[in-house]
N, C-alpha and C positions, 0 to 999 in steps of 0.2 A: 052317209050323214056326217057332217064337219061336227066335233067336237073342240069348243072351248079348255083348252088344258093348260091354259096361263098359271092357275092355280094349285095345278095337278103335285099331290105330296111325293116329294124324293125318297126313293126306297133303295132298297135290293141294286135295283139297275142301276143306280146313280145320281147325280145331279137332273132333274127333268130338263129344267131351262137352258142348260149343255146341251145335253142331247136334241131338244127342238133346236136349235141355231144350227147346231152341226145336221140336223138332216136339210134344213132350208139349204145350207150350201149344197150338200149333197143330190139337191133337185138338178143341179146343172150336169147337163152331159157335154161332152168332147164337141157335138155340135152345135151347142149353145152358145150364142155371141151375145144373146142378153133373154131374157123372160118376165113377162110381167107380172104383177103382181097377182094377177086369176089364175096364172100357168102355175104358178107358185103353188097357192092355195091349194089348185086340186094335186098336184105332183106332193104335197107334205100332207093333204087331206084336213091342214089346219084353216080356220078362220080367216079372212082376208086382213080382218083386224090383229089377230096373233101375229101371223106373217110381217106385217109392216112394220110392229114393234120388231119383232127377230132382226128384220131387214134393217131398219136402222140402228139396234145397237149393234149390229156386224159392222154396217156403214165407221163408225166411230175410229172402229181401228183397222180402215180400209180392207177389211174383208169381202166387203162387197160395195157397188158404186151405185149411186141412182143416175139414171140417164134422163137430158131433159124431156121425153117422152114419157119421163114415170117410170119405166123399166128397170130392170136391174142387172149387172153382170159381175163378175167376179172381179175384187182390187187385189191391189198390189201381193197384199199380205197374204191372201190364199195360193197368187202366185208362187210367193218364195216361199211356202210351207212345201210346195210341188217340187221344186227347187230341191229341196232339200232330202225330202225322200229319197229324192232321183239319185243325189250324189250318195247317199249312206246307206241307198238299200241293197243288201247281199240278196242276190237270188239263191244262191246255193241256202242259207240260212231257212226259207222258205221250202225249195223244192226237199230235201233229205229227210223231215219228220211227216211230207206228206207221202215219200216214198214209203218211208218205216210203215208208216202204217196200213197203207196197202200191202208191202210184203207182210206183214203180219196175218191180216184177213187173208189174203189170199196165199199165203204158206211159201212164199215163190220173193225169186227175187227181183227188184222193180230196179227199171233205171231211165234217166232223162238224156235226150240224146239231142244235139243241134246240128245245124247244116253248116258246113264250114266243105267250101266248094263243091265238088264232086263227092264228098266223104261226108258220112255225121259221126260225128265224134262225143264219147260218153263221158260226161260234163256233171252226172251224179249217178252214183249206186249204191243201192242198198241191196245186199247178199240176201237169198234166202235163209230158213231156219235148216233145211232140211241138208244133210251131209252128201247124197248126190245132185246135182244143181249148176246150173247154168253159171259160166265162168267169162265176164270182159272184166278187165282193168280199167276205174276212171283215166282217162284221156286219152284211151283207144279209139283210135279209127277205121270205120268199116264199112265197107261200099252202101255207099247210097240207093243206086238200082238193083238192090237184093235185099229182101228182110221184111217184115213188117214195120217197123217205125221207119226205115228208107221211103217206105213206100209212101207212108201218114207225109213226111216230110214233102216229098216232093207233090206231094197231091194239094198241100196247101201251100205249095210257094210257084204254082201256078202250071204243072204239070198238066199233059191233054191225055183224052180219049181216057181208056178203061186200063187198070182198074181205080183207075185216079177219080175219074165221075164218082163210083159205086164208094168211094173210100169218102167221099166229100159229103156225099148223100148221108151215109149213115154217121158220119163221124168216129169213122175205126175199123180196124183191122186184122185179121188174124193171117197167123202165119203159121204154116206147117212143114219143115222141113226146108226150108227155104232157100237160106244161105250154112245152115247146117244141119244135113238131113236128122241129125239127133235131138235137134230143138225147135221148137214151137214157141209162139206166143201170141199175144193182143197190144195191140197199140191204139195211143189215142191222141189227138192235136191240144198243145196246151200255147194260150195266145196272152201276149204281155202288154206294156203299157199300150192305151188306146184300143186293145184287144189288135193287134198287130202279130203274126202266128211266131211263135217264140222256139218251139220243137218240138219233139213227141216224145210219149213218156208210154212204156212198157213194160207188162209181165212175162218176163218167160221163163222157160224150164225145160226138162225132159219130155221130148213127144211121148215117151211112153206112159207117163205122167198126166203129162197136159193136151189132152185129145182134142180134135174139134168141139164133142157135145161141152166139154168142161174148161174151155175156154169161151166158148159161146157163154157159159153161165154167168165167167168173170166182167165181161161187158159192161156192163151196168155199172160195176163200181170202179173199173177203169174208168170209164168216161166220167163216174162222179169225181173221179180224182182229178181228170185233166181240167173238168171245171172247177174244183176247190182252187188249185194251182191259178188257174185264171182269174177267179176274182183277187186270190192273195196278193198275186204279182202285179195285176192292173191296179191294186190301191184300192179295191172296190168291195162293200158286203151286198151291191146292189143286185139283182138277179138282172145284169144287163149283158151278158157273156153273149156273143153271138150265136145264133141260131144254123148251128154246121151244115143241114140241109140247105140251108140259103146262100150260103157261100158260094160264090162266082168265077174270080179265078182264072179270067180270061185278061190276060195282061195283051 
């Protein structure tokens, strides 16, 4: 049921009449080239009459255009807001307090890793708490076809056959001894603007420490992290992150 909120009192959360305009823009996805005004309505859940006021006082300061069909698509000015993220946003700024915080919960130290040819190279680290623990250097580089986050990487940048399938299927991967029979971890795909796969981000530590059952545990909020990291980095609070078992992957 649509709810009339034109009059809805500003509280706590802020300006209401902000916040409705900016979710109206926020209805548009990457493959949106225009929407009309019903698609509107049920994607913000507001009245077709709220919408169209939204719609046109966006219109005003070209944040959104009417097309002569009646539809709507994104102006200029939403453009170079885009624009502008793009040129001033630090990933690093991003990725290091949502490391922090998985090493914290999970007691271990985290780190983000990219694919830079043959090699992925450690691009953030956050150390764990604990005084025995897993040791790279940020801008280290370490074989790509050896490790868990080697593997995440190459599974999503269109690697075949197994265990690249089984890694795409679930969205992550554990690693035991792998490229250092001393160490163990979990890895998970983390995808940036457009959702376009960005790198894999990882907990590891001592195998003797971090066993299969209690890395199986960490899962969960691995992957909650690789998706926080996604919607941060895509510009996004929308629950639009792609669906990892659907991923394809056959260039």
């Amino acid at each position: 049921m649509k709810v009339d909120i034109d009059n809805a009192a500003t509280g706590a959360d802020g300006v209401a009449a902000v916040r409705r305009a900016m979710k109206v823009l926020e209805a548009f996805g990457v493959g949106d080239v225009s929407l009309s005004l019903a698609e509107l309505s049920r994607r913000t859940g507001y009245h077709r009459s709220t919408v169209l006021r939204l719609a046109r006082t966006l219109a005003m300061d070209d944040y959104l255009v009417q097309k002569d069909d009646g539809g709507w698509r994104l102006g200029r000015a939403s453009g170079w807001l885009g624009a502008c993220y793009q040129a001033t946003f630090s990933v690093h700024d991003v990725i290091e307090p949502v490391l922090r915080e998985l090493s914290i919960k999970m007691g271990e130290s985290a780190t983000f890793y990219v694919r830079e040819g043959e090699e992925r190279t450690c691009v953030v680290r956050v150390e764990g708490p604990r005084a025995v623990r897993h040791h790279v250097r940020m801008g280290a580089s370490l074989p790509l076809h050896i490790g868990g986050p080697g593997f995440v990487i190459l599974a999503f940048t269109g690697e075949q056959g197994e265990p690249f399938e089984t890694i795409r299927r679930d969205g992550y991967r554990i690693a035991l001894g792998e490229r250092d029979a001393e160490i163990s971890s979990v890895s998970a795909p983390v995808f940036g603007v457009n959702w376009k796969f960005l790198g894999a981000l990882c907990v590891s530590g001592p195998i003797s420490r971090l066993t299969g059952p209690i890395l199986q545990s960490f899962v969960p909020d691995v992957i909650e992290a690789g998706k926080k990291l996604s919607y941060a980095i895509a510009g996004s609070g929308r629950e639009a992150a792609p669906v990892v078992a659907q991923q394809a992957w056959h260039p």
